[in-house]
ZAMI-712403 format. One line per field, with one value per residue (C-alpha): residue number from 1; residue in three letters; x, y, z. Coordinates in nm, 3 decimals, decimal comma. Each point is the difference from the previous one (the first is absolute). Example, Ala and Ser with C-alpha at 12.3 -4.5 7.8 and 13.67 -1.06 7.14 Angstrom:
<nodes>
resi = 1|2
resn = ala|ser
east = 1,230|0,137
north = -0,450|0,344
up = 0,780|-0,066
</nodes>
This chain:
<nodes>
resi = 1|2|3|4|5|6|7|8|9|10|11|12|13|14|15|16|17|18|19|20|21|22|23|24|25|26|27|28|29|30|31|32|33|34|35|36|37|38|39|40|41|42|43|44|45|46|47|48|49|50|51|52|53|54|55|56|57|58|59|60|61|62|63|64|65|66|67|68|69|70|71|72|73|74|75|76|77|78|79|80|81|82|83|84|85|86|87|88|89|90|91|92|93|94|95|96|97|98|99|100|101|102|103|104|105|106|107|108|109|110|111|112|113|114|115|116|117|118|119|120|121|122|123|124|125|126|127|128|129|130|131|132|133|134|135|136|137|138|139|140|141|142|143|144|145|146|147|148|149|150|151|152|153|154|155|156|157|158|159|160|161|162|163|164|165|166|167|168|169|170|171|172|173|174|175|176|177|178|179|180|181|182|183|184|185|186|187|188|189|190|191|192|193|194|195|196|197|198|199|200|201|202|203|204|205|206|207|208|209|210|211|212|213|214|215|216|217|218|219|220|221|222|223|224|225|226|227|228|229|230|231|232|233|234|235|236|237|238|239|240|241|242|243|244|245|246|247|248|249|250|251|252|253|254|255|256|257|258|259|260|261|262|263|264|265|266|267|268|269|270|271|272|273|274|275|276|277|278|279|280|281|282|283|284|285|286|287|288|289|290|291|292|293|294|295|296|297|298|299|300|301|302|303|304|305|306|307|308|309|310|311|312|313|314|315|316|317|318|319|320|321|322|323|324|325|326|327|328|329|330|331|332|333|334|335|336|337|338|339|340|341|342|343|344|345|346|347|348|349|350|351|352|353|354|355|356|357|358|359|360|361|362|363|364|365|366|367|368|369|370|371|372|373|374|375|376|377|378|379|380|381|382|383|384|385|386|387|388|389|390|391|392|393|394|395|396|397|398|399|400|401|402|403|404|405|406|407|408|409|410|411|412|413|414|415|416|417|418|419|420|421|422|423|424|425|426|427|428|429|430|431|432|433|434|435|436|437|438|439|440|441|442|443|444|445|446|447|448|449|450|451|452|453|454|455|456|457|458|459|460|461|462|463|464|465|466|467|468|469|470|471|472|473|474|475|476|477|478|479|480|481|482|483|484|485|486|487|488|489|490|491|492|493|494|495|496|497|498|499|500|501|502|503
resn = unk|unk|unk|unk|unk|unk|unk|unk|unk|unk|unk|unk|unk|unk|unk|unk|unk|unk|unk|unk|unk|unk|unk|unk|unk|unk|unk|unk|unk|unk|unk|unk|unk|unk|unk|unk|unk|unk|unk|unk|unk|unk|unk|unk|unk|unk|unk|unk|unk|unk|unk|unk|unk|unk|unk|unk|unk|unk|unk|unk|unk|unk|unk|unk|unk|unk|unk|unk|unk|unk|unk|unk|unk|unk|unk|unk|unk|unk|unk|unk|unk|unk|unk|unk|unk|unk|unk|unk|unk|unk|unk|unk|unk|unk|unk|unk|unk|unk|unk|unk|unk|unk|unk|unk|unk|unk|unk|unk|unk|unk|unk|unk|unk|unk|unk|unk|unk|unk|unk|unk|unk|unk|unk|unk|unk|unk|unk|unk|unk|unk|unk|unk|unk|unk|unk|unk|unk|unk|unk|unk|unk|unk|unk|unk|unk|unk|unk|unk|unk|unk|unk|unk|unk|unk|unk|unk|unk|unk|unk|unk|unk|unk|unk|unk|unk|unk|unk|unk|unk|unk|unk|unk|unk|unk|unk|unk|unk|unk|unk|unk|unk|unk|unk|unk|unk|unk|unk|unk|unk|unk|unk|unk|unk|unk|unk|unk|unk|unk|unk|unk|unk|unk|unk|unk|unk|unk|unk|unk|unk|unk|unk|unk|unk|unk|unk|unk|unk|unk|unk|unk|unk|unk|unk|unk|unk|unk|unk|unk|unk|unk|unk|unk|unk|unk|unk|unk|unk|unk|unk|unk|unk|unk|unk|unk|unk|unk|unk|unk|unk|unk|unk|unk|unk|unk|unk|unk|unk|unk|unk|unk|unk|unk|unk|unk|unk|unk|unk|unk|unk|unk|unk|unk|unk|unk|unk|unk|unk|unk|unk|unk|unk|unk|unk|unk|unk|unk|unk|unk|unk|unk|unk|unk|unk|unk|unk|unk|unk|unk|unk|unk|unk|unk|unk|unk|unk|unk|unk|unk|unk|unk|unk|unk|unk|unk|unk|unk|unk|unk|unk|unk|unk|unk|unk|unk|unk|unk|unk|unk|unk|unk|unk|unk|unk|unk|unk|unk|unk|unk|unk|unk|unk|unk|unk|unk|unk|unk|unk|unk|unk|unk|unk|unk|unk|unk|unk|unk|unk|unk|unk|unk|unk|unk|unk|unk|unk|unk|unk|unk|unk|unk|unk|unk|unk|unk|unk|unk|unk|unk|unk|unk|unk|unk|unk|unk|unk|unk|unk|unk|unk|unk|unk|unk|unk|unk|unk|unk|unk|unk|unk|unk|unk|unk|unk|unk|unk|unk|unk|unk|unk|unk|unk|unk|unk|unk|unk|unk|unk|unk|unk|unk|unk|unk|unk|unk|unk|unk|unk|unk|unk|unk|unk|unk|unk|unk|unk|unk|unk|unk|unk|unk|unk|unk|unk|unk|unk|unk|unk|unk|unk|unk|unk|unk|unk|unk|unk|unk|unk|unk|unk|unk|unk|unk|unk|unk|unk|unk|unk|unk|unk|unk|unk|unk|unk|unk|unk|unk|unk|unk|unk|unk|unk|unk|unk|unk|unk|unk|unk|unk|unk|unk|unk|unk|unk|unk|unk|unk|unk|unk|unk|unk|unk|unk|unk
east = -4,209|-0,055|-0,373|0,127|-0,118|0,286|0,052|0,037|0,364|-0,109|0,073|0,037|-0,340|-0,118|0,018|0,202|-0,133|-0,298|0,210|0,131|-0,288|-0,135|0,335|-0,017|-0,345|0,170|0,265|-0,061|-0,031|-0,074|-0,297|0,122|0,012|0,291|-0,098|0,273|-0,025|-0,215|-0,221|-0,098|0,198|-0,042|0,308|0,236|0,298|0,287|0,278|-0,014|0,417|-0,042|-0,228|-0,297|-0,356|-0,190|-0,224|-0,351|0,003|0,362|-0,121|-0,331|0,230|0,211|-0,241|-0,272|0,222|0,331|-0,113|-0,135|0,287|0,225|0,291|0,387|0,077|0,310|-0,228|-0,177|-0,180|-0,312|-0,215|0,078|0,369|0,008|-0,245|0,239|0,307|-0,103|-0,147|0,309|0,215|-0,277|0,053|0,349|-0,056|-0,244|0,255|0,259|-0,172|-0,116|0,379|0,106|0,218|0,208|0,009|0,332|-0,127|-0,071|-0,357|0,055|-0,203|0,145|-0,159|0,028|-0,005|0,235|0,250|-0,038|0,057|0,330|0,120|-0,070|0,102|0,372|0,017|-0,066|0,282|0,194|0,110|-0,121|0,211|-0,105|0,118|0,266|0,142|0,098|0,321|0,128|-0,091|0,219|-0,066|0,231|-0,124|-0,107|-0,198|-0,144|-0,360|-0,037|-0,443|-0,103|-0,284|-0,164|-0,043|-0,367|-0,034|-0,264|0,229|-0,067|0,220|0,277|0,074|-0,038|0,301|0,188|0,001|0,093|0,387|-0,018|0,087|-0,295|-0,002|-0,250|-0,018|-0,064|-0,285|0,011|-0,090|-0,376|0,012|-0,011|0,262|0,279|0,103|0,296|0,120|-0,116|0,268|0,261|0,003|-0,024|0,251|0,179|-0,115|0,087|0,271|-0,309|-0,140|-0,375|-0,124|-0,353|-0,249|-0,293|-0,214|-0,352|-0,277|-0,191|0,096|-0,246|0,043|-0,020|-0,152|0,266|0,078|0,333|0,100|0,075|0,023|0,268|0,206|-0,075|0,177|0,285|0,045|-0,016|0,261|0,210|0,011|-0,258|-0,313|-0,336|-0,262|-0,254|-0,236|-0,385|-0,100|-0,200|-0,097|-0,088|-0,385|-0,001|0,218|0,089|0,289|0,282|0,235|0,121|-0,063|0,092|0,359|0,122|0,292|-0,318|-0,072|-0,069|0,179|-0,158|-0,333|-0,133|-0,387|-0,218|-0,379|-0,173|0,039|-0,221|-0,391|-0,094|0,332|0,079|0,089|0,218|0,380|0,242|0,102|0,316|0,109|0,328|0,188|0,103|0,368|0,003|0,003|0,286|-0,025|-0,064|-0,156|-0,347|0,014|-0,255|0,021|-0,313|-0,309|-0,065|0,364|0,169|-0,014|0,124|0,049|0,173|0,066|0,388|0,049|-0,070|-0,242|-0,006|-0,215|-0,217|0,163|-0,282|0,053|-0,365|-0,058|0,377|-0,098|-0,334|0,033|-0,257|-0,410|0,016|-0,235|-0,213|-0,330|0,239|0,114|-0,365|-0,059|0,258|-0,114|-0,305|0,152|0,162|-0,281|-0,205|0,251|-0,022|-0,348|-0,028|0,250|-0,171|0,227|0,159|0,156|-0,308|0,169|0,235|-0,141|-0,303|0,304|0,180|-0,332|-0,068|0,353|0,006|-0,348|0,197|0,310|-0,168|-0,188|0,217|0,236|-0,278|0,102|0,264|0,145|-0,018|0,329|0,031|0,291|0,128|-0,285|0,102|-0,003|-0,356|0,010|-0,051|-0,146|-0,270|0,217|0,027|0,195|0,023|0,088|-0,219|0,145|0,061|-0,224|0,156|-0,101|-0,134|-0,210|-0,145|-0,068|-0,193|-0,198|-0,040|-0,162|-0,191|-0,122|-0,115|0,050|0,263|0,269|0,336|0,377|0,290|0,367|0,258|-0,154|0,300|0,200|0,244|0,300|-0,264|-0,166|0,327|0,045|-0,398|0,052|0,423|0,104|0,370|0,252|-0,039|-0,360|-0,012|0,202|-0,168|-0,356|0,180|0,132|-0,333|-0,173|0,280|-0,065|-0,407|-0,077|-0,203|-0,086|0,272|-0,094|-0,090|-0,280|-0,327|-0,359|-0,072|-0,304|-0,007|-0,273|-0,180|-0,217|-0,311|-0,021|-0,198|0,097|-0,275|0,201|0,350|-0,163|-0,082|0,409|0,071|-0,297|0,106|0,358|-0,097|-0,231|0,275|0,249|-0,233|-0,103|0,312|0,046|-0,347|0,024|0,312|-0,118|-0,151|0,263|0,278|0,348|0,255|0,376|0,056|-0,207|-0,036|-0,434|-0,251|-0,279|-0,334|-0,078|-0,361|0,046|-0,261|0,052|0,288|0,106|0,115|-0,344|-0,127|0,230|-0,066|-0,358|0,119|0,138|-0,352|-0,111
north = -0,118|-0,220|-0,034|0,165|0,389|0,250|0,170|0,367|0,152|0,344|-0,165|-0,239|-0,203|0,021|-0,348|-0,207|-0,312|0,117|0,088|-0,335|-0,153|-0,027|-0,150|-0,248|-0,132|-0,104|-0,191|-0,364|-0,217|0,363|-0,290|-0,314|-0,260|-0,256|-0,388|-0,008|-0,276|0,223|0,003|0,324|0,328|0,341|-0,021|0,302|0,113|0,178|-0,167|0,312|0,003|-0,417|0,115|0,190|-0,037|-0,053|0,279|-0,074|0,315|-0,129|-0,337|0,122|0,184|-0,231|-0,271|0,233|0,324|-0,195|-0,334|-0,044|0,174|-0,268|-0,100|-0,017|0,371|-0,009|0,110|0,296|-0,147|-0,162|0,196|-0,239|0,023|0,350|0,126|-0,285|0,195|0,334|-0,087|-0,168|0,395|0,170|-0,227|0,123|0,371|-0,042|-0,139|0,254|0,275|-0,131|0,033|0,271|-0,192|0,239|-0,129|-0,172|-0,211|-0,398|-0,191|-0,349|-0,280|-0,247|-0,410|0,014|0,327|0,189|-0,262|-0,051|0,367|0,037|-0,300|0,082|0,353|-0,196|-0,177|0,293|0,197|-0,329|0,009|-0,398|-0,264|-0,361|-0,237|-0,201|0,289|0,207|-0,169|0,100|0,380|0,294|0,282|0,255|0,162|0,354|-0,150|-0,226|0,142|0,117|-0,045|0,181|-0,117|0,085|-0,230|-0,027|-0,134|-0,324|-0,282|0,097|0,342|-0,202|-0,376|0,115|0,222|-0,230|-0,233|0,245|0,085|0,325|0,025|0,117|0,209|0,004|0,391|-0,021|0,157|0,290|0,079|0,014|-0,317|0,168|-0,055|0,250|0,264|0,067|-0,320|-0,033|0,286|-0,139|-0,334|0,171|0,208|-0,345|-0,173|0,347|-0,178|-0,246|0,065|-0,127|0,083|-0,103|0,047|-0,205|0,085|-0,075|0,297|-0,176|-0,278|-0,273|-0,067|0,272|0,250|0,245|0,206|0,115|0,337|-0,152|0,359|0,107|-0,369|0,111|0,311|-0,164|-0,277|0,251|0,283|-0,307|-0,135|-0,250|-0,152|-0,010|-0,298|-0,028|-0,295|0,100|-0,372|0,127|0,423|-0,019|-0,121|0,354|0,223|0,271|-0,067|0,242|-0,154|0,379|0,194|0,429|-0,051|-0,243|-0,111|-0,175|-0,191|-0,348|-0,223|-0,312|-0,085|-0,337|-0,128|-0,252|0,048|-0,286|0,196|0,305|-0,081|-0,192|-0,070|-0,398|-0,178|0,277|-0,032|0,227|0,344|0,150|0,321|0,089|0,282|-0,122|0,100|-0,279|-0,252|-0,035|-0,326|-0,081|-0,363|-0,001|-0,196|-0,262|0,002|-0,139|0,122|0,365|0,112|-0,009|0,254|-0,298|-0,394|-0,127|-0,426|0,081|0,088|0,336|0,240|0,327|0,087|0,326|0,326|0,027|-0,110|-0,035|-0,193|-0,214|-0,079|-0,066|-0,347|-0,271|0,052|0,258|-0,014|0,254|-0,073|0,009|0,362|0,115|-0,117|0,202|0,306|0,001|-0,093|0,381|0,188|-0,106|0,029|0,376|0,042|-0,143|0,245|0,302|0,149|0,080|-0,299|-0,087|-0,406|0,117|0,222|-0,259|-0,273|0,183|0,005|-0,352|-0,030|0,176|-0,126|-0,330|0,079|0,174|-0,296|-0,273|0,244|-0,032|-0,425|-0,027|-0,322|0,183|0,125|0,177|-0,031|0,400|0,121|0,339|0,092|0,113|0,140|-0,299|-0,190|-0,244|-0,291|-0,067|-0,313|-0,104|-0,340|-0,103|-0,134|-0,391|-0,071|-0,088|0,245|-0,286|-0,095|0,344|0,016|-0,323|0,091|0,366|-0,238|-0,261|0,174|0,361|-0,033|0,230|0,021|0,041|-0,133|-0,129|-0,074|0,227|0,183|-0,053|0,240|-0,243|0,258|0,306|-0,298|-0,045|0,368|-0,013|-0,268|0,094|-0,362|-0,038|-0,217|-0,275|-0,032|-0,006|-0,264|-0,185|0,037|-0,020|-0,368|-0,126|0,137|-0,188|-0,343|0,057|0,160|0,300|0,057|0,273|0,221|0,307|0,229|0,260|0,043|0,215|0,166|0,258|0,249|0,167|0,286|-0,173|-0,156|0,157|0,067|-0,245|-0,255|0,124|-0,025|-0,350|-0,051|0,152|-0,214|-0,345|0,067|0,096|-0,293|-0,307|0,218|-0,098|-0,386|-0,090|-0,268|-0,171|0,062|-0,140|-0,347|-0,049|0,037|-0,196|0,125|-0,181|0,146|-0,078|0,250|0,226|0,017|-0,123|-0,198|-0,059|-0,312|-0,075|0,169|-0,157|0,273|-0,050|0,300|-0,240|-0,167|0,340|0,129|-0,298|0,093|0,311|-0,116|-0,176|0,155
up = -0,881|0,306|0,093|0,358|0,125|-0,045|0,359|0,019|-0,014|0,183|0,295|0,223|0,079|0,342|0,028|-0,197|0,115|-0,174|-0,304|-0,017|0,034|-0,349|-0,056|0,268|-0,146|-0,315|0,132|-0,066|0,308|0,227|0,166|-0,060|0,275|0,095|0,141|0,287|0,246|0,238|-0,238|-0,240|0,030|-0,212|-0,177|0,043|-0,228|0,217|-0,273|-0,234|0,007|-0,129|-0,278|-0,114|-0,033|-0,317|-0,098|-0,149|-0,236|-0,127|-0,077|-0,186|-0,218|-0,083|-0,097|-0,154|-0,178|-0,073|-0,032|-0,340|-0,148|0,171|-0,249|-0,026|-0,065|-0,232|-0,313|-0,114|-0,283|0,169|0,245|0,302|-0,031|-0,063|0,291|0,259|-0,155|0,053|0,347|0,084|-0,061|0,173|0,300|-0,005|-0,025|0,320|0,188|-0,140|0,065|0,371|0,106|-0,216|-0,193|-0,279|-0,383|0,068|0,251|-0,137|0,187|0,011|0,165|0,179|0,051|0,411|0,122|0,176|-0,026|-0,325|-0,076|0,192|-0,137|-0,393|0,112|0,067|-0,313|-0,237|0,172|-0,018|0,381|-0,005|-0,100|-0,024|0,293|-0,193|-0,158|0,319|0,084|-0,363|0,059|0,089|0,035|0,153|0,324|-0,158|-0,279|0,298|0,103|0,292|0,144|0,312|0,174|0,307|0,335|-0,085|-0,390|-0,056|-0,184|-0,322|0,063|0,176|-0,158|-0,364|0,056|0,211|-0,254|-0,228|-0,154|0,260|0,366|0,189|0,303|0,290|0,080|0,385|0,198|0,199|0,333|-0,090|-0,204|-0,316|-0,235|0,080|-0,263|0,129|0,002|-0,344|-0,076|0,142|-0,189|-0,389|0,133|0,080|-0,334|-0,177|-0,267|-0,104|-0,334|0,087|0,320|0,003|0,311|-0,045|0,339|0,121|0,007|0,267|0,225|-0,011|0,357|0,181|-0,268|0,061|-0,290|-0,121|-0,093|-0,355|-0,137|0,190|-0,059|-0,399|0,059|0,206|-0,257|-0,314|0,197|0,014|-0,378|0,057|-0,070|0,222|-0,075|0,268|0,088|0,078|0,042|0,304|-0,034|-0,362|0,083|0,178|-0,029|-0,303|-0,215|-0,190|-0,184|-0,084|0,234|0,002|0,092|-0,235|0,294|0,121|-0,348|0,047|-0,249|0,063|0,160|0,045|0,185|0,024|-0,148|0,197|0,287|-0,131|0,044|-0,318|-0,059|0,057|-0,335|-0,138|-0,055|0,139|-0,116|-0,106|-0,111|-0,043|-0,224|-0,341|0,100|0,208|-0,288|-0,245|-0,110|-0,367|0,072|0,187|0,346|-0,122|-0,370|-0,204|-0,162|-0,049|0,081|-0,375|-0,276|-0,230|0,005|-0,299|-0,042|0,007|0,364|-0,072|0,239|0,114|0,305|0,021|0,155|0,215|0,363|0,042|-0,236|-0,033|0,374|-0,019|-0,212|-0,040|0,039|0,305|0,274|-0,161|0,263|0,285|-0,114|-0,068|0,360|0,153|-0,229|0,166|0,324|-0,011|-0,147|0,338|0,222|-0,127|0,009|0,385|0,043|-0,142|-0,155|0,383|0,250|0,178|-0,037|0,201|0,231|0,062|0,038|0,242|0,175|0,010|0,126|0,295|0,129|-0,044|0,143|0,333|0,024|0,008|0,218|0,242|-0,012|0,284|-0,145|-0,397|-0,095|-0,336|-0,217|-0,005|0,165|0,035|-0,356|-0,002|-0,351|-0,203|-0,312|0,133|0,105|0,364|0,094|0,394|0,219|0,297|0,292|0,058|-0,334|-0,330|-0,298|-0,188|0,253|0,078|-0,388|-0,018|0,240|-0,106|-0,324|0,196|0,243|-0,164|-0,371|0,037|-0,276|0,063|0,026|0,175|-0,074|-0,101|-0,270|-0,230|0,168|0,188|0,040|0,121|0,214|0,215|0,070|0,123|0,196|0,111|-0,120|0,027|-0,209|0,199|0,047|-0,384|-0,067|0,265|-0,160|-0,363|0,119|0,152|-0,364|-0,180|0,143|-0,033|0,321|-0,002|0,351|0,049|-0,281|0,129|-0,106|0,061|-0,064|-0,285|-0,056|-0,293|-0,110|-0,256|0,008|-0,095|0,365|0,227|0,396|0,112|-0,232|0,187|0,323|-0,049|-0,045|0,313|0,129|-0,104|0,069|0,371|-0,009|-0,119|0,280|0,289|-0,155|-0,188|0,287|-0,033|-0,380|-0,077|0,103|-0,326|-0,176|-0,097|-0,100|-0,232|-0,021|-0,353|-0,126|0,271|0,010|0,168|-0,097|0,190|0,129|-0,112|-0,329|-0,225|-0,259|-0,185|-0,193|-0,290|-0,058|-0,044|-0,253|-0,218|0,005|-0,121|-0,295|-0,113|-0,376
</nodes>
């Protein structure tokens, strides 16, 4: 158990800022301070979508309970091996059993999160072929896959598949800005002749926080023949999930997320789970160690029946899955056994949302979805996003991001860029200039902050509004990477990473 105190599931605390904060105490850095060229600032963290946190109680356990048992974990004839190898199944039944996964269903981790999952996802159900190979392919058009996505997927839900052997299809939005069920009917009714007709859709945008009713694409997909994998890159940290849920239309075939995000999550690897059904091949996707039943010195080898285990090759990241083990069992215990993470986000979120509303020169990206994950992403007028964000850090400590968010195609709808604006700003990018890239501020909670904390967003944000001008003049901006540096920066960032490094 985590040295943490369980809350009470009776219900609901009349604070949960207080219930959090016991939480918030433990999280490593809650007090640290930043050098900035204004001198020092109380650093704080408003990247939760970027990444997690490390947790204290996580760390202690990992050093102190797991630690001296440390050891490669394919044996069980030495006590160090044995205890890694049965930690390293328990891991997996944690994180089975967090999303109601069903004895069919295959855990995998994968090196770089999210991406990494979709990708290896792909390769097992041999819908990637390598580059050089493609031009000697056919396939006729029903056994061609067909991938629905939505208008609002991160990168790692749209390139993987569009580099893919399948044709993918961007269902469009609706009038609310959703992704539009209807519409979603109307192309498998169009694709109807295709043999795999996959829809691979976010759970959350990490934009705009706006959920999707992924239950009801499940039961679309399934009514149609097909398959439902769904990416919670940015809700997981938060939100329950049910791989099978009551009506098994709603079943979720695939799900893929990204640990780091959750609080004490950075340094783990990506997680897939997937039913076994989906994989048919006989040869594991990176054969090595730990995949055969046999070798002989003839040629000969037969690899293991078990997916798990055929697709799991080489010393696994055994730490990394402990990590994210313990990553869910206190995500569950700050919830209570109820949502108060999302209840206490949604909170946050609208304290932050009035506020900046409140900003006549804020202007946030789908501001009238109100019901949201913890992500609130906005522009300011005249002032770049990368500015604003360097001084949200110089200036108050404050943690946050600009760019696109690696959502390009959900970034043009935002911001209504046509054709040929986007080939205009693609060109410039081409040749080295990043001036025209467009892009928001992105500030993203977690229910450890505290409204004081979100008031100080709203603060500094009003703040750089009214001084931008004077601010600005300390600044220098260079095209080619699209950032700006300050001018008497006597700090640099790479001197103290190398101190970092020191043993």
């Amino acid at each position: 158990m985590l040295n943490i105190i369980h809350a009470s599931s009776a219900e609901t605390p009349a604070s949960l800022q207080n219930h959090f904060e016991i939480f918030r105490e433990h999280t490593i850095g809650i007090r640290h301070q930043i050098t900035t060229p204004y001198g020092r600032q109380p650093l704080l963290y408003a990247d939760w979508t970027a990444s997690g946190r490390l947790y204290e109680p996580i760390e202690r356990k990992l050093q102190e309970a797991f630690g001296p048992y440390v050891s490669n974990p394919h044996t069980d004839s030495n006590t160090t091996g044995l205890t890694m190898t049965l930690a390293y199944n328990e891991a997996r039944q944690i994180i089975k059993k967090h999303v109601n996964a069903g004895p069919q269903d295959i855990l995998l981790f994968c090196g770089n999160g999210t991406t990494g999952a979709v990708n290896k996802l792909q390769r097992i159900m041999g819908l990637r072929l390598p580059e050089w190979i493609q031009d000697y392919s056919s396939h006729s058009m029903e056994e061609r896959p067909v991938i629905f996505t939505s208008h609002m997927e991160h990168h790692s839900n749209i390139l993987p598949w569009q580099e893919g052997i399948g044709d993918v299809v961007t269902v469009p939005p609706g009038e609310n800005g959703n992704i539009d069920l209807q519409q979603l009917e109307a192309q498998l009714k169009l694709y109807q002749h295709r043999r795999w007709k996959i829809g691979s859709f976010t759970a959350c945008s990490n934009v705009t926080g706006i959920q999707t009713p992924y239950q009801k694409l499940a039961a679309i997909m399934h009514r149609h023949g097909g398959l439902c994998f769904v990416d919670f890159a940015a809700s997981a940290p938060y939100e329950p999930i049910d791989m099978h849920p009551v009506s098994p239309l709603e079943k979720l075939d695939a799900i893929f997320f990204s640990p780091h995000k959750f609080l004490g999550g950075p340094g783990t690897n990506g997680v897939l789970i997937f039913d076994e059904a989906l994989s048919n091949g006989r040869i594991p996707d990176e054969p090595g160690g730990g995949t055969v039943a046999w070798v002989n010195p003839w040629g000969g080898r037969r690899y293991t029946n078990e997916i798990e285990m055929r697709e799991d090759g080489g010393t696994p990241g055994f730490l990394q899955a402990f990590r994210t083990a313990l990553c869910v069992k206190l995500k569950e215990q700050m919830n209570g056994n109820g949502q108060y993470m999302v209840i206490r986000e949604h909170e946050l979120c609208q304290q932050l949302m009035n506020g900046l509303r409140s900003i006549p020169e804020c202007s946030l990206l789908a501001g009238h979805h109100t019901e949201r994950h913890g992500i609130v992403s906005f522009t300011l007028r005249d002032i770049h996003y990368n500015l604003a964000v360097q001084l949200l850090n110089d200036r108050f400590g404050i943690q946050a991001r600009g760019g696109c968010s690696c959502a390009g195609p959900y970034g043009h709808y935002l911001l209504e860029l046509g054709w040929a604006q986007s080939a205009q700003i693609a060109e410039a990018i081409t040749v080295g200039d990043q001036s025209l890239r467009p892009g928001w501020i992105r500030i993203s909670l977690h229910p450890i902050m505290t409204n004081q904390e979100v008031e100080r967003i709203v603060s500094a944000v009003r703040n750089i509004v009214i001084h931008f001008q004077q601010w600005k003049q300390d600044y220098f901006y260079d095209a080619s990477t699209n950032s700006w540096t300050h001018i008497y920066n006597e700090d640099p960032a790479e001197a103290k990473v190398k101190a970092l490094f020191s043993v």
